[in-house]
TIMI-2910 file (N, C-alpha, C, CB; in pm, 1 decimal, decimal comma, always signed):
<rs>
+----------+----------+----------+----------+----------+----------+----------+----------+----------+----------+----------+----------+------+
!      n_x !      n_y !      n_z !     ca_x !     ca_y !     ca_z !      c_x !      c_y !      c_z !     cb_x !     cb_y !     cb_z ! resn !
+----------+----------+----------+----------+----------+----------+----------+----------+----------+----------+----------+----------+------+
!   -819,9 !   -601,4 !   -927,1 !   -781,3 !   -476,0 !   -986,6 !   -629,3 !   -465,6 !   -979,7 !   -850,1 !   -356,1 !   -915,4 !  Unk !
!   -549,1 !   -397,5 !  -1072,6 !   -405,3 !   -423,9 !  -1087,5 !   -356,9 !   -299,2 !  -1062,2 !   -356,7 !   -480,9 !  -1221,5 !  Unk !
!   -326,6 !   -342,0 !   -892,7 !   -267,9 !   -172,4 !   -886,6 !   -120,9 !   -174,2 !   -786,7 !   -412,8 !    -45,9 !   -791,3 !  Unk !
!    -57,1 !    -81,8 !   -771,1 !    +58,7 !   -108,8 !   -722,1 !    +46,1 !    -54,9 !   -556,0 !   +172,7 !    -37,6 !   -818,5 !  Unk !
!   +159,8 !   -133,2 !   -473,4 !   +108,8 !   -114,9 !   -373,5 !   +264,1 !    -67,4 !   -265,3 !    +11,8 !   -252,7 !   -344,5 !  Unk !
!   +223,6 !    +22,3 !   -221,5 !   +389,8 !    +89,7 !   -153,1 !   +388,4 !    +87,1 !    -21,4 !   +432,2 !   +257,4 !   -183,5 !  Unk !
!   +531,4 !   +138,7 !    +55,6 !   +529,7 !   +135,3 !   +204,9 !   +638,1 !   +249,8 !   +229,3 !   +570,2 !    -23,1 !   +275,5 !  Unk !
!   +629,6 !   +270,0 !   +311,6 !   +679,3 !   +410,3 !   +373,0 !   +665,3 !   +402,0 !   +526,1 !   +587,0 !   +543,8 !   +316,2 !  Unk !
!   +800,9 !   +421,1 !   +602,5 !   +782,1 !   +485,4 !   +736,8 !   +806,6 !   +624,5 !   +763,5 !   +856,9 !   +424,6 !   +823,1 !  Unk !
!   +670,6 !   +646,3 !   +828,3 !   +682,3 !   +802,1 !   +880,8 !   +788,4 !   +780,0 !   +996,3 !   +520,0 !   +877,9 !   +946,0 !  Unk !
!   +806,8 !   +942,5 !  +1044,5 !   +865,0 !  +1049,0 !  +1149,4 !   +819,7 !   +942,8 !  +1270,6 !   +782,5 !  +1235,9 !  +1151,4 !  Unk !
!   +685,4 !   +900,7 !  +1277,1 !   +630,6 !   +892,1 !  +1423,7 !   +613,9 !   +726,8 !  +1396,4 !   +466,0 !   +999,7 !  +1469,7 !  Unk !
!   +689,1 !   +742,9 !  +1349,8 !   +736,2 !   +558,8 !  +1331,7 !   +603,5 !   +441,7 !  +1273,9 !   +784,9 !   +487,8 !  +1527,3 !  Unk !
!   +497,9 !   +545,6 !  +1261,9 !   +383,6 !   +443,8 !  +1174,4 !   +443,0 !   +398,8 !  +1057,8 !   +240,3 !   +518,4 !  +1122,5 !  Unk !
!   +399,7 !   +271,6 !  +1000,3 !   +393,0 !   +288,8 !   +842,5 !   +282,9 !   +275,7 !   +787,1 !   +466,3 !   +206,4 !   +771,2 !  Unk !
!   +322,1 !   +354,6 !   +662,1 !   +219,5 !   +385,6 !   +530,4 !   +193,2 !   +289,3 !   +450,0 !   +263,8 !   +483,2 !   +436,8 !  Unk !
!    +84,1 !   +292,3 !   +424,4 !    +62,6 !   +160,5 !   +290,0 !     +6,0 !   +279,0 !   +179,1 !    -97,0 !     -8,7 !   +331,9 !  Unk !
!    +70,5 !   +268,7 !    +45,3 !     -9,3 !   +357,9 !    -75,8 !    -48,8 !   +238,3 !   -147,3 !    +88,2 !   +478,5 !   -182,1 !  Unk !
!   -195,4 !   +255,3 !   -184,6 !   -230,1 !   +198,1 !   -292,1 !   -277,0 !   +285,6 !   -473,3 !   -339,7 !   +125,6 !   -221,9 !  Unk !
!   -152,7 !   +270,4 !   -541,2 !   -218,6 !   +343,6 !   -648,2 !   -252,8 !   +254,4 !   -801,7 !   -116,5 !   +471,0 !   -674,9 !  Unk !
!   -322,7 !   +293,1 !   -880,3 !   -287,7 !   +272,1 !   -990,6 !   -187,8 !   +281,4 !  -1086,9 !   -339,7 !   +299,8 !  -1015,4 !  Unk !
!   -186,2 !   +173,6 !  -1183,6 !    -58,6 !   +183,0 !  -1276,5 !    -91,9 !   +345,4 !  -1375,5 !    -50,5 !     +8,8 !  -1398,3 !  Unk !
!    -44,3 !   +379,0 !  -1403,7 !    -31,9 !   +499,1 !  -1486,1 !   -140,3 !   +603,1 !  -1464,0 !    -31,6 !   +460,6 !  -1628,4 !  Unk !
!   -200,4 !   +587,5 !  -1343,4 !   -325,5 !   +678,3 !  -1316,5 !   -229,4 !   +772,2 !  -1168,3 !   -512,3 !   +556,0 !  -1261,9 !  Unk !
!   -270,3 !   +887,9 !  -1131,2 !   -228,3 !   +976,9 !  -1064,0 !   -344,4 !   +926,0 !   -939,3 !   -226,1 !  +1130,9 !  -1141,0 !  Unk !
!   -435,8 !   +847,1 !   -937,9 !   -495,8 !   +827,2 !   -809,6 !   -383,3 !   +751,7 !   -721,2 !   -637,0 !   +741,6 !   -824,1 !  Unk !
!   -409,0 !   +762,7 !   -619,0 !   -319,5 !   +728,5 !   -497,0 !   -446,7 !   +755,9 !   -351,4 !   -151,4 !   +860,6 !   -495,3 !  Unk !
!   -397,8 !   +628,0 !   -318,1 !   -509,3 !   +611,1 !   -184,2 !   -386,5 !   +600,9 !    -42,6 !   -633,2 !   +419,2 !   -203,4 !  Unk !
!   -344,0 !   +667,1 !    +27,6 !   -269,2 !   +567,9 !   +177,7 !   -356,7 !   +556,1 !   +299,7 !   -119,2 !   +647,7 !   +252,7 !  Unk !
!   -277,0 !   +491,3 !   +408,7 !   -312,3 !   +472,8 !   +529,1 !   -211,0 !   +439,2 !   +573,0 !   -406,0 !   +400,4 !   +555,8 !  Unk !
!   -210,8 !   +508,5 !   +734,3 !   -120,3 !   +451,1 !   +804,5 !   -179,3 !   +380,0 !   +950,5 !    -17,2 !   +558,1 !   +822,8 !  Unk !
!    -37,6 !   +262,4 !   +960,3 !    -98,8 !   +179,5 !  +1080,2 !    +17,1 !   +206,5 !  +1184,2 !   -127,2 !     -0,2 !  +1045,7 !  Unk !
!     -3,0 !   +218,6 !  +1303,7 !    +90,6 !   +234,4 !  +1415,7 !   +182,8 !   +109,0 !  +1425,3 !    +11,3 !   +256,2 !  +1551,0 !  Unk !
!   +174,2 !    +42,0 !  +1360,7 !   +250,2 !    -71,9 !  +1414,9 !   +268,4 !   -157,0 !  +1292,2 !   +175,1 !   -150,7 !  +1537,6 !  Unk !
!   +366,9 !   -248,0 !  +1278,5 !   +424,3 !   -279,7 !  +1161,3 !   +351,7 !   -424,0 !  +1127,5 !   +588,4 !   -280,6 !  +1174,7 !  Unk !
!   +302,9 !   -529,2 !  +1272,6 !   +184,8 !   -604,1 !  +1273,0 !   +100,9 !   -594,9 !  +1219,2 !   +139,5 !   -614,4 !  +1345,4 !  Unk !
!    +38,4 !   -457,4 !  +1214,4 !   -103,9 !   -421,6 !  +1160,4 !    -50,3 !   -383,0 !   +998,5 !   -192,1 !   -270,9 !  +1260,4 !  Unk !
!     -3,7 !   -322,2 !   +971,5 !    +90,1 !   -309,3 !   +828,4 !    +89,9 !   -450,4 !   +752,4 !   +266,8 !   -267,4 !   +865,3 !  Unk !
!   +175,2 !   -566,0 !   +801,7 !   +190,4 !   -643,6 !   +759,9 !    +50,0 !   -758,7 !   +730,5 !   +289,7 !   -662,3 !   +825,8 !  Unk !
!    -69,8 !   -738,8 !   +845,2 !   -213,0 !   -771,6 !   +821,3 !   -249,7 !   -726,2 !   +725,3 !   -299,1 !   -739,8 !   +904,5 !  Unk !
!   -258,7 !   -612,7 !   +661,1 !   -273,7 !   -527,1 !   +536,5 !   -227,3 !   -607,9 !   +390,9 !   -176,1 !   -388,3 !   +560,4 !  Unk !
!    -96,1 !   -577,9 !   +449,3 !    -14,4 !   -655,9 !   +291,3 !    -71,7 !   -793,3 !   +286,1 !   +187,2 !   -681,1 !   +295,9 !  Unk !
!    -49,3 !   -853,6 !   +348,0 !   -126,3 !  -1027,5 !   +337,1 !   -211,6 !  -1016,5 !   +265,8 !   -196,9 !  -1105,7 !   +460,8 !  Unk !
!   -352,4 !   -942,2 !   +338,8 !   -463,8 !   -958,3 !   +328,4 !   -446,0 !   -918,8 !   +157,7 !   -555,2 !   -876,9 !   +438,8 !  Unk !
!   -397,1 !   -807,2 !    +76,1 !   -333,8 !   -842,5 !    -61,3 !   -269,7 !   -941,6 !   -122,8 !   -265,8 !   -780,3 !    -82,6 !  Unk !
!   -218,4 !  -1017,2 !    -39,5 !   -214,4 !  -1111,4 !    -95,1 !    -18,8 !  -1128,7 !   -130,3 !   -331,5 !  -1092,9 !   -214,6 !  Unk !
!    +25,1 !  -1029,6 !    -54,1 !   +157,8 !  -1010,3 !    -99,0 !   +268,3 !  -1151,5 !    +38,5 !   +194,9 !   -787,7 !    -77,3 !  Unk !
!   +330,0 !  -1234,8 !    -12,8 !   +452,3 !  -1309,8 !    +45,2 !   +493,0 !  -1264,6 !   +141,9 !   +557,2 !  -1321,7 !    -24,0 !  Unk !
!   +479,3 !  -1341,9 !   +266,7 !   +601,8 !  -1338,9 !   +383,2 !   +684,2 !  -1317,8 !   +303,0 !   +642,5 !  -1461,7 !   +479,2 !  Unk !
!   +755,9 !  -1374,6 !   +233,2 !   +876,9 !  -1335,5 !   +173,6 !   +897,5 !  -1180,9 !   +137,3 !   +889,1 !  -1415,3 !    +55,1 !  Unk !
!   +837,7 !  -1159,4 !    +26,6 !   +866,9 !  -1074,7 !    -62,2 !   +812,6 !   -901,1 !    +61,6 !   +762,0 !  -1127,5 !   -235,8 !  Unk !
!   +726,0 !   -947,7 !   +162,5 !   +684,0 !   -851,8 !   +272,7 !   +811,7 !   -835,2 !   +344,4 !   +561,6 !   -905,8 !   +371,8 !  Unk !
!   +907,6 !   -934,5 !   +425,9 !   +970,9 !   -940,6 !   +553,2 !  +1077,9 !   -842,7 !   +459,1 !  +1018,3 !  -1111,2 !   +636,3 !  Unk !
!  +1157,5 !   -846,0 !   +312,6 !  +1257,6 !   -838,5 !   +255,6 !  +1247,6 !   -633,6 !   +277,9 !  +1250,9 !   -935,4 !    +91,2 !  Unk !
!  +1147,4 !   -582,4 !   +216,3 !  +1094,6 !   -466,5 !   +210,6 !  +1081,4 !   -376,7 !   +320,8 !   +994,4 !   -483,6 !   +166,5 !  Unk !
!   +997,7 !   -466,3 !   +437,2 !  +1016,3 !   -395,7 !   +540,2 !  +1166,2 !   -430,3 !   +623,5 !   +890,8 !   -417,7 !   +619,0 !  Unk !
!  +1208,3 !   -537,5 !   +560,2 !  +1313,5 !   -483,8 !   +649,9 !  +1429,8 !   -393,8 !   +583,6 !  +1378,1 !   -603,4 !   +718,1 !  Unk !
!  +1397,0 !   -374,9 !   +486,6 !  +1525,5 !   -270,3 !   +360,8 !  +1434,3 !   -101,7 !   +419,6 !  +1488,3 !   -325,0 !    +75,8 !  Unk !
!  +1316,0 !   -101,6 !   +435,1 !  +1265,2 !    +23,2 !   +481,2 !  +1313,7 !    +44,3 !   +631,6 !  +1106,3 !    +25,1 !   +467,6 !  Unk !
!  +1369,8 !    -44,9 !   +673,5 !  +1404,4 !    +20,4 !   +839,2 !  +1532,6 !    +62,9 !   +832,9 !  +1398,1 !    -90,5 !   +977,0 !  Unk !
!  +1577,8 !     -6,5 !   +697,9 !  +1744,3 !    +56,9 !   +696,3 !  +1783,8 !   +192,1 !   +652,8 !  +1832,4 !    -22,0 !   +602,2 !  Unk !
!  +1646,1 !   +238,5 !   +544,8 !  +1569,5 !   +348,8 !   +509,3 !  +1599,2 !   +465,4 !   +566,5 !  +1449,2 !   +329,1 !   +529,3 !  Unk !
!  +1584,3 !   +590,1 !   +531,6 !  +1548,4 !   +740,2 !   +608,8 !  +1365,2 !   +725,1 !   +633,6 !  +1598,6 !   +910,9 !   +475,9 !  Unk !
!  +1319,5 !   +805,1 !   +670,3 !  +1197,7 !   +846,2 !   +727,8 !  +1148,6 !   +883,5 !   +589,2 !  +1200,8 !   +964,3 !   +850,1 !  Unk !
!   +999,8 !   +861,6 !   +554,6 !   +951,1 !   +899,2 !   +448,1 !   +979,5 !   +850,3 !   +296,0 !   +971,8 !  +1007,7 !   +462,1 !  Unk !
!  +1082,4 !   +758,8 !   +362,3 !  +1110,8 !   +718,5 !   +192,5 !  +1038,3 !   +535,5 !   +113,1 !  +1328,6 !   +709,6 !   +186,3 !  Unk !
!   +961,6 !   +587,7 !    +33,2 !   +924,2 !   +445,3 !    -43,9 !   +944,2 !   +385,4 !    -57,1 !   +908,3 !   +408,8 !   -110,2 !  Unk !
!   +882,8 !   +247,2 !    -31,6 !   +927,5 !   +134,7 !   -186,9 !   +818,5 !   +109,0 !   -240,4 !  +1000,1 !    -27,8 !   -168,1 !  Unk !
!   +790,3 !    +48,4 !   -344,3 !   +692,9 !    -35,6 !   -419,4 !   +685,5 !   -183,9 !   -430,1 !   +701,4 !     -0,3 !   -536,8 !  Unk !
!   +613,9 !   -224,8 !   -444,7 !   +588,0 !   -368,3 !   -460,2 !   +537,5 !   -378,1 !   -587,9 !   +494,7 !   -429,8 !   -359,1 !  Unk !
!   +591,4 !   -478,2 !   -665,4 !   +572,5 !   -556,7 !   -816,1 !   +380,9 !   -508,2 !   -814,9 !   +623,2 !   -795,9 !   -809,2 !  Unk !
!   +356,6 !   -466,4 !   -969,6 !   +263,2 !   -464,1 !   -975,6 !   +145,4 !   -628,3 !   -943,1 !   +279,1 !   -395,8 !  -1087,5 !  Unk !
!    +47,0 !   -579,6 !   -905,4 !    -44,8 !   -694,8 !   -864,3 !   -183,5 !   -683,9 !   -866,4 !    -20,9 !   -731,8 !   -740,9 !  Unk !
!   -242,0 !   -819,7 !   -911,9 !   -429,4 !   -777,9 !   -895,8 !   -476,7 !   -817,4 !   -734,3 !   -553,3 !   -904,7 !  -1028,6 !  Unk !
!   -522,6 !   -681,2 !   -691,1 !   -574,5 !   -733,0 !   -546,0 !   -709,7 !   -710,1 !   -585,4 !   -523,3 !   -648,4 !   -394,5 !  Unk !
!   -840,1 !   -847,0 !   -495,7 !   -958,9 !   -845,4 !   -559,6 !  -1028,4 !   -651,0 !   -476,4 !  -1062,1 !  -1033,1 !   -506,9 !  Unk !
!  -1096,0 !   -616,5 !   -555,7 !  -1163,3 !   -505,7 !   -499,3 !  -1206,7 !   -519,8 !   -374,4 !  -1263,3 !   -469,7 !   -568,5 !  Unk !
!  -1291,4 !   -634,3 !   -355,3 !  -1348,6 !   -627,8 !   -227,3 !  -1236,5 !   -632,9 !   -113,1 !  -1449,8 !   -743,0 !   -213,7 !  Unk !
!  -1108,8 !   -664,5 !   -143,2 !  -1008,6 !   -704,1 !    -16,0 !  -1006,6 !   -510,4 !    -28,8 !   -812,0 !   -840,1 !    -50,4 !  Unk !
!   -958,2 !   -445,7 !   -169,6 !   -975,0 !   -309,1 !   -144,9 !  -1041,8 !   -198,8 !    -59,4 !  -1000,7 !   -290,0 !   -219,4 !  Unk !
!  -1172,9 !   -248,3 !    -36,6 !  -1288,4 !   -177,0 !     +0,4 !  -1255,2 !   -211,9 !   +186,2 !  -1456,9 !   -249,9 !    -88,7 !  Unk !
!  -1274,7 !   -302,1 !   +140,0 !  -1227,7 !   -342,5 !   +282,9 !  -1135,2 !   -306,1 !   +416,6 !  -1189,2 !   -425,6 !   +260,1 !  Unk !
!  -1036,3 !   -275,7 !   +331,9 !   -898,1 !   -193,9 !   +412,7 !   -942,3 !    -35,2 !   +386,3 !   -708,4 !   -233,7 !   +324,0 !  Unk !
!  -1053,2 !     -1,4 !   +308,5 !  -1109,4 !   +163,8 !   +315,3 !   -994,2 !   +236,9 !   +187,3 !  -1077,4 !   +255,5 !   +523,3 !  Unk !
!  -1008,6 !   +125,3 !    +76,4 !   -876,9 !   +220,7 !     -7,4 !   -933,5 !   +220,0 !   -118,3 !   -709,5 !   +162,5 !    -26,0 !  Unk !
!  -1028,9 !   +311,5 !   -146,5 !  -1124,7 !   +408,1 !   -256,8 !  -1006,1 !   +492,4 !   -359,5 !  -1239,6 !   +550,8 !   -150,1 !  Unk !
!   -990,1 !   +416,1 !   -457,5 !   -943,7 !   +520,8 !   -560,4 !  -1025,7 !   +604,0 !   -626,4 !   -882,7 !   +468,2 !   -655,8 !  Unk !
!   -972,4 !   +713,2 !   -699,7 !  -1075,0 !   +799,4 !   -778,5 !  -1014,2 !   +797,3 !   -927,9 !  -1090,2 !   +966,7 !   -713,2 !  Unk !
!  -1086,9 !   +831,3 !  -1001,2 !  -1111,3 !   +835,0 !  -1113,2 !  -1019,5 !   +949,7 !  -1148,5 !  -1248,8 !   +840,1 !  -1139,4 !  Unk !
!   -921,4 !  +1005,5 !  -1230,7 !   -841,4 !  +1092,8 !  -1251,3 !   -948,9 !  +1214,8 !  -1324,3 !   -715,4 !  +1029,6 !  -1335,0 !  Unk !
!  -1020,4 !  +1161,4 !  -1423,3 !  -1107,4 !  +1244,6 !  -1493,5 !  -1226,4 !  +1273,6 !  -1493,5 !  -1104,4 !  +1227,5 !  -1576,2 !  Unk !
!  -1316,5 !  +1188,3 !  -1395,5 !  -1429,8 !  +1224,6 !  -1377,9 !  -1399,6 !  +1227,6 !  -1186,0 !  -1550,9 !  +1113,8 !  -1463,3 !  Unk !
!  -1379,1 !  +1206,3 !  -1097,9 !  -1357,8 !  +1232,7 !   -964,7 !  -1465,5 !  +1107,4 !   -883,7 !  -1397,1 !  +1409,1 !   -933,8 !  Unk !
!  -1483,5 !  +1009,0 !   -969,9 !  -1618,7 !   +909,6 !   -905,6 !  -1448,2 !   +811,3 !   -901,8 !  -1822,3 !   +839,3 !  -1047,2 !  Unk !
!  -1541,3 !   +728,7 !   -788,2 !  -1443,9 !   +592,5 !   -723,0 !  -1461,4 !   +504,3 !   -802,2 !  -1475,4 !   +524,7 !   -579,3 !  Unk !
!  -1356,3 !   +434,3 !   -855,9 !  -1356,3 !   +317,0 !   -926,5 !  -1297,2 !   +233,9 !   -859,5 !  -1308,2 !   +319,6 !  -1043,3 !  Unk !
!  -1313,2 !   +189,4 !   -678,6 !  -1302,4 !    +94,4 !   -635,2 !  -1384,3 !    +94,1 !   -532,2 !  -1195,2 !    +67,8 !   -621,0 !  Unk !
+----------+----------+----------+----------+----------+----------+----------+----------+----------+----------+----------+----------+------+
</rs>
């Protein structure tokens, strides 16, 4: 499924993973206490040591709360379901993942 995938550090120093769709207003996050468990996440999408280490480390240089995105990408559904990241449907409210 081709959806875009973001990061964010909170206040209490977790970070956020958003998973949303391209031009759809669904948006799924989670946050992990620790940047280990974060980075287990992104993999498991399928996203580069590289293109991971560059991001999180431009987000620590960051304020609190502020985004980035990662290049759009197809992560398979089931890796979706898996990490518990259920999008919804903008117009009917049923999960299309």
């Amino acid at each position: 499924m081709l959806v875009i995938v973001s990061v964010r550090r909170l206040d209490n120093d977790r970070i956020e993973i958003g998973v949303a769709r391209p031009q759809h207003d669904s948006n799924r996050t989670h946050n992990y206490p620790s940047e280990k468990e974060a980075r287990a996440v992104l993999s498991d999408f399928g996203i580069s040591e590289e293109l991971m280490a560059s991001h999180l480390k431009l987000l620590a240089q960051m304020g609190p709360s502020q985004q980035l995105k990662f290049p759009s990408m197809n992560v398979p559904q089931h890796e979706l379901r898996s990490k518990r990241f259920r999008l919804l449907c903008v117009f009917c409210g049923q999960s299309i993942v």
